[in-house]
C-alpha positions in Angstrom: -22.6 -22.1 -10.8 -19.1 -21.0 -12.2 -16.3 -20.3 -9.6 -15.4 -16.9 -10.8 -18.2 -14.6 -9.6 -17.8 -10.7 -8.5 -18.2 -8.9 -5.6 -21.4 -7.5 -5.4 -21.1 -5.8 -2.2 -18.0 -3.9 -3.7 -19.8 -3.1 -7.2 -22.6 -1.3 -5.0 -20.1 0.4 -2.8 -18.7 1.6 -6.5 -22.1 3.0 -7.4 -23.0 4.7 -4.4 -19.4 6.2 -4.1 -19.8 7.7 -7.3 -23.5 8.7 -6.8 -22.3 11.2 -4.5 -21.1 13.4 -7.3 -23.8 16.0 -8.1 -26.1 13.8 -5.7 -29.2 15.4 -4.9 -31.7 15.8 -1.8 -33.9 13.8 -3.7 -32.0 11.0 -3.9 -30.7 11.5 -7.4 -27.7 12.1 -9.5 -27.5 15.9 -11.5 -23.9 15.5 -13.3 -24.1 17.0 -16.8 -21.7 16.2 -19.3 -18.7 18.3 -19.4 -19.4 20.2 -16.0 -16.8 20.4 -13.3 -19.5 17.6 -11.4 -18.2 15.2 -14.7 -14.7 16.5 -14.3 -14.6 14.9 -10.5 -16.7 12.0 -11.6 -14.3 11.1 -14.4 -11.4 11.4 -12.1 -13.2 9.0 -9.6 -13.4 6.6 -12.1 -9.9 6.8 -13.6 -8.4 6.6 -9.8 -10.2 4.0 -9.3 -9.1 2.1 -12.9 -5.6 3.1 -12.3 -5.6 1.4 -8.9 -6.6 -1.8 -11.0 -3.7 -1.7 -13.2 -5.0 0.1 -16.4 -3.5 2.7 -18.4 -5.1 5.7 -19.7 -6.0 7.3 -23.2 -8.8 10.1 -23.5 -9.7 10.5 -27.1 -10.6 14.2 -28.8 -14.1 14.3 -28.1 -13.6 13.2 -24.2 -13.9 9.8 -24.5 -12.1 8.0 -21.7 -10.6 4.9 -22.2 -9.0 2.3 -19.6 -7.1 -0.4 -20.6 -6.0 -3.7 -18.6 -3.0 -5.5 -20.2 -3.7 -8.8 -22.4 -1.4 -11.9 -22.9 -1.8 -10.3 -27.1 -1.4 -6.5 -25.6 -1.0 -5.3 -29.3 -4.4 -7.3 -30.5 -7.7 -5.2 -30.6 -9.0 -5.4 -27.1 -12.3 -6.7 -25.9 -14.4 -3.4 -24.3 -17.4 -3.0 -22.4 -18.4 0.9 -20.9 -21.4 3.4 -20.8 -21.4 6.9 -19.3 -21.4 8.9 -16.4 -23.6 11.9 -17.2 -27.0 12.4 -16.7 -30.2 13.6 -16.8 -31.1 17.2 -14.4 -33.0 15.2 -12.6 -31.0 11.8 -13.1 -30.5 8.4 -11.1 -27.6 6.4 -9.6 -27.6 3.7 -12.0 -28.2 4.7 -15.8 -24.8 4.4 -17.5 -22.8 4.5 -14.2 -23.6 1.0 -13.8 -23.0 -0.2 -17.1 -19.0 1.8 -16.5 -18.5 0.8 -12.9 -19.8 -3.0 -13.4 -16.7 -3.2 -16.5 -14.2 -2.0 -13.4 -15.9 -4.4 -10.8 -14.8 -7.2 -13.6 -11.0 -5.8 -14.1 -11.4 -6.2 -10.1 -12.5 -9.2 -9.7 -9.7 -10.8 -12.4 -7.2 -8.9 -10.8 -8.3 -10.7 -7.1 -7.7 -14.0 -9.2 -4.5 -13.5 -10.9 -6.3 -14.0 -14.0 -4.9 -12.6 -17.5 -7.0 -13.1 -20.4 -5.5 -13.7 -23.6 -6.8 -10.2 -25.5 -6.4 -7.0 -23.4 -9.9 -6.1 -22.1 -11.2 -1.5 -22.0 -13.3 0.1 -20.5 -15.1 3.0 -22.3 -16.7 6.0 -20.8 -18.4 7.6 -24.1 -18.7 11.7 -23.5 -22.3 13.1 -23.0 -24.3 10.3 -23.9 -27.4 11.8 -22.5 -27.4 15.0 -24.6 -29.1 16.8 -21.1 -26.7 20.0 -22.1 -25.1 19.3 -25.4 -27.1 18.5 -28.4 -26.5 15.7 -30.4 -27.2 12.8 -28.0 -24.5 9.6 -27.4 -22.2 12.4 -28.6 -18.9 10.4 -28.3 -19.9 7.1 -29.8 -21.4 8.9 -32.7 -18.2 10.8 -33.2 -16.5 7.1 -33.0 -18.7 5.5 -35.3 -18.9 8.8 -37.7 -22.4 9.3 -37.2 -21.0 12.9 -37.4 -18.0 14.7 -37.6 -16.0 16.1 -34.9 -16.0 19.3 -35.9 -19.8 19.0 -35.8 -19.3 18.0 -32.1 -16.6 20.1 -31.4 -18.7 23.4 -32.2 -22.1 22.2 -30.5 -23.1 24.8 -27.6 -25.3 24.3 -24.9 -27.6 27.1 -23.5 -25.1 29.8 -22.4 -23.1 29.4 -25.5 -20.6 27.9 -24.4 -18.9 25.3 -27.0 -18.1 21.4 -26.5 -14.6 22.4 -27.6 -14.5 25.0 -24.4 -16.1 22.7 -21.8 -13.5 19.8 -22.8 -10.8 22.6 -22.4 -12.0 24.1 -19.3 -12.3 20.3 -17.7 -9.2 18.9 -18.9 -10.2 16.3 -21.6 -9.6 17.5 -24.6 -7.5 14.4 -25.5 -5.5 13.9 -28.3 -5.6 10.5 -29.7 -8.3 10.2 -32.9 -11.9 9.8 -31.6 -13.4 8.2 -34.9 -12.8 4.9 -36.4 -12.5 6.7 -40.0 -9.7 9.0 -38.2 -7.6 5.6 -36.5 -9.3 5.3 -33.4 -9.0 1.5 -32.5 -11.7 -0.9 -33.5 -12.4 -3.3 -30.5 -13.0 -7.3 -31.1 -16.5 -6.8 -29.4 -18.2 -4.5 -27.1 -20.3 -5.0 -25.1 -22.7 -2.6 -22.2 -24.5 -3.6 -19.3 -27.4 -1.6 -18.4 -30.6 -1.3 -16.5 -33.8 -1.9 -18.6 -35.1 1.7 -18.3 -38.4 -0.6 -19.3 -40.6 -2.3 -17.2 -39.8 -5.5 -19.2 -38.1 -7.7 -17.2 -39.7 -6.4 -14.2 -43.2 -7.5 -15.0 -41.9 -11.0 -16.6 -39.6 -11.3 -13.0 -36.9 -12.5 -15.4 -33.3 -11.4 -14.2 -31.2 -10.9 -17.7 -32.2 -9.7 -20.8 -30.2 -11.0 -23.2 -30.6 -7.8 -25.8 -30.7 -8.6 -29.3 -31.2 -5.7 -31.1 -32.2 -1.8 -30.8 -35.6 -0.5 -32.1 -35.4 1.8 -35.7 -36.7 5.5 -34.9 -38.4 8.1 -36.7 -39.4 11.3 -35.0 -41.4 14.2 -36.8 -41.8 17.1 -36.2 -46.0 17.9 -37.5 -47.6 21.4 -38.1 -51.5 21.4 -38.6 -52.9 25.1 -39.9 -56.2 26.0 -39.6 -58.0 29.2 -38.8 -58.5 30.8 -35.8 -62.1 32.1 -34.8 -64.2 32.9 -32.3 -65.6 29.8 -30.5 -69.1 31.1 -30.2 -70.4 32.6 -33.5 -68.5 29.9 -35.3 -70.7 26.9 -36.0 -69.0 23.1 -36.0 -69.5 22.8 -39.6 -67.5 25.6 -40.6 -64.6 25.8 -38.5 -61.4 24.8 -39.7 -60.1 23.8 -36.3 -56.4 22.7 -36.1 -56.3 21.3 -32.5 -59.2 18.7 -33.2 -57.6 17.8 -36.3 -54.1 17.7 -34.6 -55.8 15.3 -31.7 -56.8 12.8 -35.0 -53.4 12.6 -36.0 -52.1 12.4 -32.3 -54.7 9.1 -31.5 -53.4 7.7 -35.2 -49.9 7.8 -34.2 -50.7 5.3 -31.4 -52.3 3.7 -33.3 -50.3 2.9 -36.1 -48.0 1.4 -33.1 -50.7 -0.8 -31.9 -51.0 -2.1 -35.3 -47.7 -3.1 -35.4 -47.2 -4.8 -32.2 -45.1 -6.2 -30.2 -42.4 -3.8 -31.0 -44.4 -0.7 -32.2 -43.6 2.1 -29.9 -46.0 5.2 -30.8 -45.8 8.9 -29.0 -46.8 12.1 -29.0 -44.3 13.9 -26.8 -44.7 17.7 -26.9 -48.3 19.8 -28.2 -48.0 23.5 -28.6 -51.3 25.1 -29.6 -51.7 28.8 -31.1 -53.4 31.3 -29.9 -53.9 29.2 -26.6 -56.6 31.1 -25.7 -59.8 29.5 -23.8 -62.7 31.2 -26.4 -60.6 30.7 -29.5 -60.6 27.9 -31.9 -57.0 27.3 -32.4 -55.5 28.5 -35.9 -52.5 26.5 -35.4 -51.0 23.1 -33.4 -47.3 21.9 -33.6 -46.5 18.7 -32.1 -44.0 15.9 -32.0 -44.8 12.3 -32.7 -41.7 9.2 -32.4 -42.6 6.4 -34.4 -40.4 2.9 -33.5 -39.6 -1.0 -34.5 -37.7 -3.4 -34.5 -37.7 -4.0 -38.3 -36.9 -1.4 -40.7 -39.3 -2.5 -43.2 -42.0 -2.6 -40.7 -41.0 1.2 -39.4 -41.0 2.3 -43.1 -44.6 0.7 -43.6 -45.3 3.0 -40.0 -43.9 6.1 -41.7 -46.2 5.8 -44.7 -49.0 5.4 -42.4 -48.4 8.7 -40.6 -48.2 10.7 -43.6 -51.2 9.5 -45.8 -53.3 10.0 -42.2 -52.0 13.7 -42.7 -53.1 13.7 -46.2 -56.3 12.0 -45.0 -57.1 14.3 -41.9 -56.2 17.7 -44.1 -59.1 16.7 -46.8 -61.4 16.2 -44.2 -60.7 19.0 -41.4 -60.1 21.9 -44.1 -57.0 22.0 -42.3 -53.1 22.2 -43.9 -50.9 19.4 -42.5 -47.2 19.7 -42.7 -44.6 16.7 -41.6 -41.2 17.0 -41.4 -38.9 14.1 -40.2 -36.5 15.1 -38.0 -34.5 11.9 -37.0 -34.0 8.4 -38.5 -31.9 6.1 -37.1 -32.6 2.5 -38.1 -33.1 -0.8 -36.4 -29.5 -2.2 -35.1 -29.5 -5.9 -34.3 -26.3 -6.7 -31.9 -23.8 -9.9 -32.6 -25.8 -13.3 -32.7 -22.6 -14.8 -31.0 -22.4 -12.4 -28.4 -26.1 -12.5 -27.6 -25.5 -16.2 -27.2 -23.3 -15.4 -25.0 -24.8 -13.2 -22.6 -28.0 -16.4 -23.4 -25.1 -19.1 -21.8 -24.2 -16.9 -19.5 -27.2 -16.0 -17.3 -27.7 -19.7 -17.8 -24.8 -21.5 -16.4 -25.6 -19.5 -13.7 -28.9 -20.3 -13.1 -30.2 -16.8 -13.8 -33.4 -16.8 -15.5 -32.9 -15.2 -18.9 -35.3 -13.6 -22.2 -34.6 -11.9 -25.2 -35.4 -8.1 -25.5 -35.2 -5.1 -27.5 -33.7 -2.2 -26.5 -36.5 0.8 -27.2 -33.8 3.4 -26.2 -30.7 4.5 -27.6 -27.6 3.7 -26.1 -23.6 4.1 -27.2 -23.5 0.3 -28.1 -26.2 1.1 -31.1 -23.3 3.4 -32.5 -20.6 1.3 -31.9 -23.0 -1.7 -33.1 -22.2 0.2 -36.6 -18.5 -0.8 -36.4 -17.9 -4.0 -34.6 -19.4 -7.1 -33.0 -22.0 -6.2 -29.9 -23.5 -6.8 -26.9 -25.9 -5.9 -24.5 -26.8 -7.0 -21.1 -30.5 -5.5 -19.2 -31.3 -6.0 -15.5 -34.2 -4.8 -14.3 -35.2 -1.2 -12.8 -38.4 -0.8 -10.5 -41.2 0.3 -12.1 -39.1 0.7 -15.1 -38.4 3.9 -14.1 -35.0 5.7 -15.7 -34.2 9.5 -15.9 -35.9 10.0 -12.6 -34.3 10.7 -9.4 -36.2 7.7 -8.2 -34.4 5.1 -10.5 -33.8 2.0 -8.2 -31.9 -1.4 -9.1 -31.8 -4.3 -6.5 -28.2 -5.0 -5.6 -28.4 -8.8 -6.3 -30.2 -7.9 -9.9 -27.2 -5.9 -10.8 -24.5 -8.3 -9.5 -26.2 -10.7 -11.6 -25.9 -8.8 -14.6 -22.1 -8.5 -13.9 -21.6 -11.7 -13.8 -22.7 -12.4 -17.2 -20.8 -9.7 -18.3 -17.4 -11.0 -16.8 -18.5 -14.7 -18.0 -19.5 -12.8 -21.8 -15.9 -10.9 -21.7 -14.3 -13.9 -20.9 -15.6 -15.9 -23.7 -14.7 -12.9 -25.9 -10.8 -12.3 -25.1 -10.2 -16.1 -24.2 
């Protein structure tokens, strides 16, 4: 075991603290981004890094960061963060942890005396979860130019009302540059400690999961037209039913992931049938299928897959199958040398350790696009995320700190 290790109980007293911002009866978190509920949780958080010695800067887009001093205070620092929002119906631990275990390391140095040679940050990236503002890991993207910030700036949520106005009306429109491209500072390495939000590590009772990349994603959007008739004069021969031909394309979608195993991920997520009507064959089906791997020539093979299936299924239903892709982001493998890392890590402390994939997207596959990183999984139960139920055990997630203070370490030495 090393010598330096955090305090777990004051991590969890951390989490639960901030918990208690939007907390609900059922034992959840509701704190969506850029609410008056964020406001309070940012200012928590920035109490709580200001009593550990860091200074502040919030970027344009919201993005906070704290920074604790190095021996090289002008070199590019070494970061590690997440977010605080979440879901409606969100849990104590996605994102929070992956801020609030960064602060528990700041702590833990500063209980030691310690100064590391590069200045260390912690980043809280502004609606990551994309629960009231559309596009998703909103911050990051703006930081890695995924899109502009004028794109970001102008995005409303359902009453209207403008990311620019809810910054405003919160107090974080900062004014430092929010992208890379625009002289927001690059960082030596990031990394981002997280719970699994996968049942993983849970079912292989492994304690870190050292991540080494994030899967590629294609999502469609897929239209099937037929004709709508009545379902008793119509024989089976001659109908020209959309839903049964949608239901073909809906099984092929799983299984075009099962054919690419281990790290084909295949759904159908939302099915909206026309007329809807219980004596009608249906005229017309729209439905969503996400397509995933962890190689980008194996999620191409994946994509061609899906739409000769639609060619197939149209010649033989009678039907007219439309796809549209609606989102692409491609496969992001993190650092070999920080994975290592995390790998030596969870090691010299006798945690037991395997590789993963991440099968979500998270602020470090944005950032991944600009700079060295890292990720660190502990498990959930049930692998259970966005869910008031979410649950971590204490000791898992004091384990996953503790790799991350050894990996940060390493990185600013």
């Amino acid at each position: 075991m090393t010598a330096l290790s955090i305090n777990g109980d004051r991590l969890w007293a951390s989490l639960m603290s901030l918990a208690e911002i939007g907390g609900t009866p059922a034992g959840g978190v509701a704190r969506l981004a850029l609410t008056d509920l964020d406001r309070q949780g940012r200012e928590r958080v920035i109490g709580w890094a200001k009593e550990a010695g860091c200074t502040i800067r919030v970027d344009q887009i919201g993005n906070i960061f704290a920074r604790r001093p190095g021996r090289e205070n002008d070199a590019p620092a070494v970061a590690s963060g997440s977010h605080i929002d979440t879901q409606p119906t969100g849990g104590k631990f996605d994102g929070n942890y992956g801020v609030l275990a960064v602060l528990e390391v700041f702590r833990t140095l500063n209980d030691h005396d310690i100064q590391t040679r590069l200045p260390l940050e912690m980043a809280i990236w502004t609606n990551e979860e994309g629960s009231r503002f559309v596009p998703v890991m909103m911050g990051s993207g703006v930081y890695a130019g995924a899109f502009t910030l004028e794109t970001a700036l102008a995005a409303v949520d359902r009453e209207g009302i403008s990311v620019e106005t809810a910054l405003k009306a919160i107090g974080y429109a900062g004014e430092s540059p929010a992208a890379v491209s625009a002289g927001a500072p690059l960082f030596a390495a990031y990394f981002e400690a997280h719970i699994e939000q996968g049942p993983v590590l849970e079912d292989a009772d492994v304690v870190i999961g050292a991540v080494t990349g994030a899967l590629g994603q294609r999502w469609y959007d897929i239209t099937v037209t037929g004709q709508e008739a009545h379902a008793g004069p119509t024989p089976m021969a001659l109908r020209r039913d959309a839903l049964q031909a949608a239901t073909r394309l809906m099984q092929e979608t799983v299984a075009i992931a099962l054919r690419h195993a281990p790290h084909g991920r295949g759904t159908v997520g939302t099915v909206d049938v026309f007329p809807s009507s219980r004596n009608v064959i249906p005229g017309r089906v729209k439905f969503t299928a996400d397509l995933r791997n962890i190689d980008d020539e194996t999620l191409s093979k994946m994509d061609a897959e899906i739409r000769a299936a639609c060619a197939e299924v149209a010649a033989a239903t009678r039907t007219k199958v439309d796809i549209e892709q609606v989102v692409y982001f491609p496969p992001t493998a993190f650092a070999p040398a920080l994975v290592e890392g995390v790998r030596q890590g969870a090691k010299t402390r006798g945690y037991s350790c395997m590789d993963v994939v991440s099968g979500a997207g998270h602020d470090a596959v944005y950032v991944a696009s600009q700079l060295p990183v890292g990720m660190i999984f502990v498990p959930c139960k049930d692998g259970i995320s966005h869910n008031e139920v979410e649950d971590a055990k204490p000791e898992h997630l004091t384990a996953g700190c503790n790799v991350l203070l050894d990996a940060m370490l390493l990185a600013a030495a």
